[in-house]
C-alpha positions as CSV (number, residue, x, y, z in Angstrom):
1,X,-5.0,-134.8,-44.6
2,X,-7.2,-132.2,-43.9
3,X,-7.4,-130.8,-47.2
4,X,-8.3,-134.7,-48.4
5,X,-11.2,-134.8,-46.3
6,X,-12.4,-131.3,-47.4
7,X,-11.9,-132.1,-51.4
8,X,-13.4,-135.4,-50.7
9,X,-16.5,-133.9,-48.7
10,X,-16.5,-131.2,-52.2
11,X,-17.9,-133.9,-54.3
12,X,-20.2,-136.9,-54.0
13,X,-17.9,-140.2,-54.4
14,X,-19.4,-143.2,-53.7
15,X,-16.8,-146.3,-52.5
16,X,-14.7,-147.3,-49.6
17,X,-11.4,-145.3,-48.1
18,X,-8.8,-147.3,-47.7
19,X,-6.6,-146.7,-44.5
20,X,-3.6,-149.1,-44.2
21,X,-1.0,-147.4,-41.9
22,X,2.0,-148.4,-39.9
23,X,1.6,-148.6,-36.3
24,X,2.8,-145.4,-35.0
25,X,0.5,-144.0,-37.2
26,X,-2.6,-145.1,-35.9
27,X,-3.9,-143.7,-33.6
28,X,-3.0,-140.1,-35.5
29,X,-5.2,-141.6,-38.8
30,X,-8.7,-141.7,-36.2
31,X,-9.0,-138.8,-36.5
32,X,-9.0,-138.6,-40.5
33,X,-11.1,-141.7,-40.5
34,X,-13.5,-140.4,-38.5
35,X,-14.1,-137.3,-40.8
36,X,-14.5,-139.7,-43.7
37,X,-16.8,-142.1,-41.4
38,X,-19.1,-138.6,-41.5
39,X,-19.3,-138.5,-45.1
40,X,-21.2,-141.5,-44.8
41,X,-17.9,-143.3,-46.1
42,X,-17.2,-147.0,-45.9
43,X,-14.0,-147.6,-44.4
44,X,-11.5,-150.3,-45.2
45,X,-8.2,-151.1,-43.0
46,X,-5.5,-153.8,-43.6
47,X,-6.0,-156.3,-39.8
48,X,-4.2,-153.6,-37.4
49,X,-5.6,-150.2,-38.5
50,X,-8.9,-152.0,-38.6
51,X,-8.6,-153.1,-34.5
52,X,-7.7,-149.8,-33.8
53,X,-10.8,-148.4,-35.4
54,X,-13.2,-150.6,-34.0
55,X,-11.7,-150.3,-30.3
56,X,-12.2,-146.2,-31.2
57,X,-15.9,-147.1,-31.9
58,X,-16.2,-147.1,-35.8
59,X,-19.4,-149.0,-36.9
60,X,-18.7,-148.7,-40.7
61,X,-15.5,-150.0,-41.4
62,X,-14.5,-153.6,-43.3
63,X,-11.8,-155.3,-42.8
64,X,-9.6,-156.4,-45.9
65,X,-5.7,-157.5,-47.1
66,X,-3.1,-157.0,-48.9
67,X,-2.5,-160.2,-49.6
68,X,-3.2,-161.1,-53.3
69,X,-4.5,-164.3,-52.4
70,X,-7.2,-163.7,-49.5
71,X,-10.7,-163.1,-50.3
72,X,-11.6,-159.3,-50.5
73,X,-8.1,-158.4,-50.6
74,X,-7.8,-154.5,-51.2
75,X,-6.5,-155.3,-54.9
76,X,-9.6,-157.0,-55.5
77,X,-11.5,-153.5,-54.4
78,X,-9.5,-151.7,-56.4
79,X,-10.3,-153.5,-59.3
80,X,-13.8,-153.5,-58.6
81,X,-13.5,-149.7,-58.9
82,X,-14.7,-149.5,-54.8
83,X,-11.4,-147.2,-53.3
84,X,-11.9,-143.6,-53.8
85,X,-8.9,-142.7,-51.8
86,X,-5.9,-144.4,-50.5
87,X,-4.4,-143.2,-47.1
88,X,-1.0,-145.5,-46.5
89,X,2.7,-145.2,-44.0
90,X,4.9,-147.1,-44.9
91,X,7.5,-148.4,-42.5
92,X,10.0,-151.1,-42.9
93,X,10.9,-153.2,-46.3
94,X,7.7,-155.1,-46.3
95,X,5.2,-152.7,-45.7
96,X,7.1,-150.6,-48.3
97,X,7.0,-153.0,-50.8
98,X,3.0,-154.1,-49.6
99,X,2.4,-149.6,-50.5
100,X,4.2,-150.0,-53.9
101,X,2.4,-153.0,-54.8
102,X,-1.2,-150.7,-53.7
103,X,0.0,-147.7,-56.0
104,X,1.0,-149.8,-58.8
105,X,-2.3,-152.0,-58.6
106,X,-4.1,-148.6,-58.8
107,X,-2.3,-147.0,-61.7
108,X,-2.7,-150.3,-63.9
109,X,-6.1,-149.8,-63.1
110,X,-6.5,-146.3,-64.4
111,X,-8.0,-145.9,-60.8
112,X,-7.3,-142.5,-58.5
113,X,-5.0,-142.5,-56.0
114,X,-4.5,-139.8,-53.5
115,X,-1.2,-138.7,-52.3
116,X,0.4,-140.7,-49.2
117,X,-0.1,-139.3,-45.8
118,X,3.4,-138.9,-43.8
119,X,1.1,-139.5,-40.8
120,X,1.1,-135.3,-39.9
């Protein structure tokens, strides 16, 4: 993660970081979220990661979905061209399934995709 932050901080990118994480990954993804937060990065976080951020004091984060049909949904970002970087766990068959569904959106797209934290 480190080395994300650092080759994201090399180059100006303008768009959001998306941070959608299982929940035993939380609280270990603040502190990557907060380095992005300093780069003067938008953050964006599926309902859970987002609570945790805002109860750990981030001001500029958005909260958005993975669910196709809500407004703002992170696929609707993505095809926006407004992600920069993915940061997603996956956990049990859902979630996985919600991640593939994020990586696929993003290849179609022709969109970068960084690779998927393991939450260390």
């Amino acid at each position: 993660m480190k080395a994300q932050v650092a080759a994201y901080k090399s180059e100006i990118k303008e768009g959001h970081i998306f941070f959608g994480v299982t929940d035993q990954d939380k609280q270990g993804m603040v502190t990557a979220a907060l380095e992005f937060q300093k780069a003067g990065q938008t953050n964006l976080a599926t309902e859970g990661t987002y609570k945790v951020l805002q109860k750990a004091g981030f001001t500029n984060i958005e909260k958005t979905s993975l669910d196709r049909e809500d407004l703002d949904n992170i696929s609707d970002y993505i095809d926006r061209n407004e992600v920069v970087s993915i940061i997603n766990t996956t956990g049990p068959r859902k979630r996985s399934v919600d991640a593939k569904h994020i990586r696929r959106v993003s290849l179609l797209k022709n969109k970068s995709i960084s690779p998927l934290w393991n939450g260390t």
